[in-house]
C-alpha positions, -999 to +999 in steps of 0.1 A: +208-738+335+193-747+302+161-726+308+184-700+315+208-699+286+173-702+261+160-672+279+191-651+277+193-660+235+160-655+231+165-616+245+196-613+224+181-619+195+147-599+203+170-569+211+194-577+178+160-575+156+147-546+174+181-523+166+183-539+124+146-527+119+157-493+137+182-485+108+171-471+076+174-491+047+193-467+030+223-471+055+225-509+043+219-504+006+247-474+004+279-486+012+310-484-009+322-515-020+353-505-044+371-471-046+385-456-072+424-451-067+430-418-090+409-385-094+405-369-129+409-327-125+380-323-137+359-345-115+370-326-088+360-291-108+328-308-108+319-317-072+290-306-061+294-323-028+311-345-010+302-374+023+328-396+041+319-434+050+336-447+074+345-484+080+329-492+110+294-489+095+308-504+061+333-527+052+355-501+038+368-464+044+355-441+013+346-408-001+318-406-021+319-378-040+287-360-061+291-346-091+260-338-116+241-367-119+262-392-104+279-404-072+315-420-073+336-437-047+371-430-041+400-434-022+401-409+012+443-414+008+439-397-026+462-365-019+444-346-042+413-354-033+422-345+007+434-308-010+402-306-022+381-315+011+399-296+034+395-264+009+361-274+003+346-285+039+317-261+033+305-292+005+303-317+028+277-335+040+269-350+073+257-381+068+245-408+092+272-436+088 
């Protein structure tokens, strides 16, 4: 029974380290960790694009948003910001969270 038990952890934990190295590092290093609660007009004037993460790749639901030169997190339940993405579904990106 022992033997067995080793065995099956042993594969678990081969197959667990087989599927981390398969992500890109990217995925891991770009998550969200705060979101900002308000939207200034002119950010969203500014966007250039726009990429949903969703929380069951990170820890929390986000949009990051792109505007020159920089990339900001904010709410999704932003009602302005949810105007602008559904006029503005041409900016977004498909990403790979």
């Amino acid at each position: 029974m022992g033997l067995k038990l080793a065995t099956l952890l042993l594969v678990a934990v081969t197959a667990l380290l087989h599927l981390a190295a398969a992500l890109p590092i990217t995925q891991v290093l770009n998550c969200c960790t705060q979101v900002a609660k308000k939207v200034d007009k002119r950010m969203l004037r500014n966007m250039q694009s726009f990429e949903i993460q969703h929380d069951h790749v990170c820890a929390i639901k986000a949009v990051l948003v792109k505007v020159p030169q920089r990339t900001f997190c904010l709410d999704p339940n932003i009602k302005q910001l949810k105007k602008w993405m559904k006029r503005n579904q041409h900016k977004k990106v498909h990403a790979r969270r």
